[in-house]
N, C-alpha and C positions, 0 to 999 in steps of 0.2 A: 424196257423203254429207254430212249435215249433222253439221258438227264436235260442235253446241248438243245432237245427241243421242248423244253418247260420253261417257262418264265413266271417268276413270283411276284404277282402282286397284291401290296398292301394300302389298307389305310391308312392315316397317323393322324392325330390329332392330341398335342402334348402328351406324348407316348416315354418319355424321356426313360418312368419309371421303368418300360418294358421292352426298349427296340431294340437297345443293346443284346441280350438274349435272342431275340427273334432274328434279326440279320445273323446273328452268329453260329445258329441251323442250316443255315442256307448260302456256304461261304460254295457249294458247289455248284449253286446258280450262277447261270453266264448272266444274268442280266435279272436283278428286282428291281419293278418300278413300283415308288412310293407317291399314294395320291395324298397330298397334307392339307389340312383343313384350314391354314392358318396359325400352325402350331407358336406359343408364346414362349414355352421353354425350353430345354437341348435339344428336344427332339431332334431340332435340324444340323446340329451341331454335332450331335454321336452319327447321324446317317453318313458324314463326311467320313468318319472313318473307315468305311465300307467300298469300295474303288468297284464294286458288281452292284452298287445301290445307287439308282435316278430319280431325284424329286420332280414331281410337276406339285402345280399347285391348282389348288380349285377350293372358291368360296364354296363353302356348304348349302345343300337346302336338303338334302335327303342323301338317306346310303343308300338306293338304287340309280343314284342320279350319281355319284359318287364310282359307285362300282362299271356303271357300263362307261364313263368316262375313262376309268383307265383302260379298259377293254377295247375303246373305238379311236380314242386321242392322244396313245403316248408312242403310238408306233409298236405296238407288238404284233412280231412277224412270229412267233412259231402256233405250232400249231393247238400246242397245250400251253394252258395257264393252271398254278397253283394258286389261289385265292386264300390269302393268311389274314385273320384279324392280327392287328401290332403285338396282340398278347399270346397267341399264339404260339408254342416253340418245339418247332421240327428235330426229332432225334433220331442217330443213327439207324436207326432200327425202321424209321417209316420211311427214308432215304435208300436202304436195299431193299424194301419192299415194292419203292417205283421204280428200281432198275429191276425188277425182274418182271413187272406189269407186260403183259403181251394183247395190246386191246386190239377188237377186231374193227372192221368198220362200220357197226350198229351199233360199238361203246362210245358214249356221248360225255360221260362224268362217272368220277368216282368217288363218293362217302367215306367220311373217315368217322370214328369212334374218339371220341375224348375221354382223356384223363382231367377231373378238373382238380385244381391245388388254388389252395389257399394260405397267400405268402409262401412257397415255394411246398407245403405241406400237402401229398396227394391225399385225396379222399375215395374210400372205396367204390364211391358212385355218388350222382348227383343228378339234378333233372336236365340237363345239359343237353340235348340232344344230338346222333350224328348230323355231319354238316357236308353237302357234298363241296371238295375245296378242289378238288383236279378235273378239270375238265376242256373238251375240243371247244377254243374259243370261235371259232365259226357259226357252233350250235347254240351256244346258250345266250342270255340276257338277265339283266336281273328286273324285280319285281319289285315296287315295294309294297311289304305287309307288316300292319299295324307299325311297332316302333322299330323294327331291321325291314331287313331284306329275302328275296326267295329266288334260288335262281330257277332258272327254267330253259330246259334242252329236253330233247327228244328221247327217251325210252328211261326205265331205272336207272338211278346210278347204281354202281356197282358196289360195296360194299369193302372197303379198306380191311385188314387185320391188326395192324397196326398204329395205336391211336397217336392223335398229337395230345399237346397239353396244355389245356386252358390255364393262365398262370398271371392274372392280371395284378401287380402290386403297386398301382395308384392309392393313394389315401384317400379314409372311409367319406372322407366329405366331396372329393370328387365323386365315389360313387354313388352317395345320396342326392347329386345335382342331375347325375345321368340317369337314376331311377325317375325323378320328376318328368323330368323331358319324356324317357320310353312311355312311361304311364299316362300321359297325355294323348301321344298317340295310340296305347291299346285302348284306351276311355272310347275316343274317336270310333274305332273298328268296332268296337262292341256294341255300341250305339247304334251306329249302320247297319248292323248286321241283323236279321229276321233271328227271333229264338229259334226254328227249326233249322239254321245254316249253321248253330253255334254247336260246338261238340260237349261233353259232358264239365270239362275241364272252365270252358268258357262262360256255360250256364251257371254253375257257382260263383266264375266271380262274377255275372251280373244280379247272384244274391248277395250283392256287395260285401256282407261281414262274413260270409260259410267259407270262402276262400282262405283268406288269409289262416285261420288256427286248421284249416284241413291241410294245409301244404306244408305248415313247421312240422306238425304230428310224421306229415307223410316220409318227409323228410328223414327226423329225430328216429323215429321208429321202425317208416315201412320200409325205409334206404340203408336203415340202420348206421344212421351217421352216429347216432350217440356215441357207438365202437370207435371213433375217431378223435374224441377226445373234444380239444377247447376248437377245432379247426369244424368240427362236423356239426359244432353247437353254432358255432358262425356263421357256417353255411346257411343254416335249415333257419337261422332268425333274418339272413339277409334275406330269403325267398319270400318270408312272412309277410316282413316289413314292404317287400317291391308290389306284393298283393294288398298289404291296409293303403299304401300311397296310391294305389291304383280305387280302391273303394272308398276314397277319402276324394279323389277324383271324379267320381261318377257320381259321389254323395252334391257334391257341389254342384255337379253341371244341375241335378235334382233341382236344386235350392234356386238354381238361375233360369229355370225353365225351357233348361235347352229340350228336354225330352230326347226322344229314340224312334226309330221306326221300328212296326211292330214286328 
């Protein structure tokens, strides 16, 4: 694949902690556009040093509203798009694996694998899931579901070898503000959602308290992050904690009688 027809687009939204890094993956992109949410801190200030990086800007209301805005409004003419979350960070290695990509004309997107780290420390697994980030911007749009995004194009994506690396180092009280907010809108989708649309994972946490100690355990023990030290203990209690604020969530809408469909 020719690189000259990929263009990288990102989010940013006070990324300051992490864009540095991630522009710096992709110094052989002709052109990243960054959509910013209203960033307060360098964010916008370290993207200047990047001369292949263009802010637009766009008040927030959703990351699918967010995502196809950069897809429809910033002028991108080729034909592939790289879709990077800010924390994201592209290395050598998944960089020759898209110059040697040979897609035919029924390949729509293609999935990548993560590595996820915690403050720069990799972990040997995590509930992370692949995420498809390359794809023919013709074909897809995105969705929104529960608290992110889904994209959607025509056939499988195809499956990357090569992972990126999840590597978010904002501090822990940012990331306790951003678990309230997702957890409001998974509360949301759960609630709407019929028990027989819900998959196994989902059904537990609408037994509100069986999610949270099944996911640290799953975590600690069946991921074997214990093997990971003070990074895989972090991990497996931030996962806990995003599931009790998420059933501390539902616990309440209980209390205000929003109810559910059944």
């Amino acid at each position: 694949m020719d690189l000259s027809g990929i263009t990288a687009l990102i989010l940013t939204y006070n990324e300051a902690a992490n864009i540095e890094r991630t522009l710096a993956g992709l110094s052989w992109a002709r052109r990243i556009v960054i959509v910013d949410s209203g960033s307060t801190d360098q964010t916008l200030d370290l993207i200047k040093a990047f001369r292949n990086a263009e802010v637009f800007h766009r008040n927030f209301d959703a990351h699918a509203a967010q995502w196809n805005f950069g897809l429809t409004q910033t002028g991108i003419d080729t034909e592939w798009v790289l879709a990077l979350d800010a924390d994201y960070q592209v290395e050598d290695g998944f960089v020759d694996e898209l110059r040697q990509l040979d897609p035919g004309p029924e390949t729509a997107a293609y999935q990548a694998p993560f590595v996820y780290c915690i403050d720069g420390v990799a972990l040997r697994a995590s509930l992370y899931p692949p995420v498809p980030v390359l794809f023919r911007r013709s074909q897809a749009r995105y969705v929104q579901d529960g608290h992110t995004q889904r994209l959607v194009h025509p056939g499988p994506a195809v499956p990357l070898a090569t992972p990126l690396r999840h590597d978010d180092r904002k501090p822990l009280q940012h990331w306790l503000a951003a678990q309230a907010r997702y957890m409001r809108l998974e509360a949301d989708k759960l609630r709407q959602a019929a028990w027989r649309e819900l998959d196994w994972i989902d059904r537990a946490r609408r037994l509100r308290l069986v999610a949270p100690p099944l996911v640290f355990l799953y975590c600690l023990i069946g991921k074997g992050l214990v093997l990971d030290g003070r990074a895989g203990l972090l991990y497996s209690m931030q996962r806990m904690v995003s599931e009790l604020i998420l059933s501390m969530t539902l616990l309440r809408d209980d209390l205000a009688g929003r109810g559910r469909k059944p």
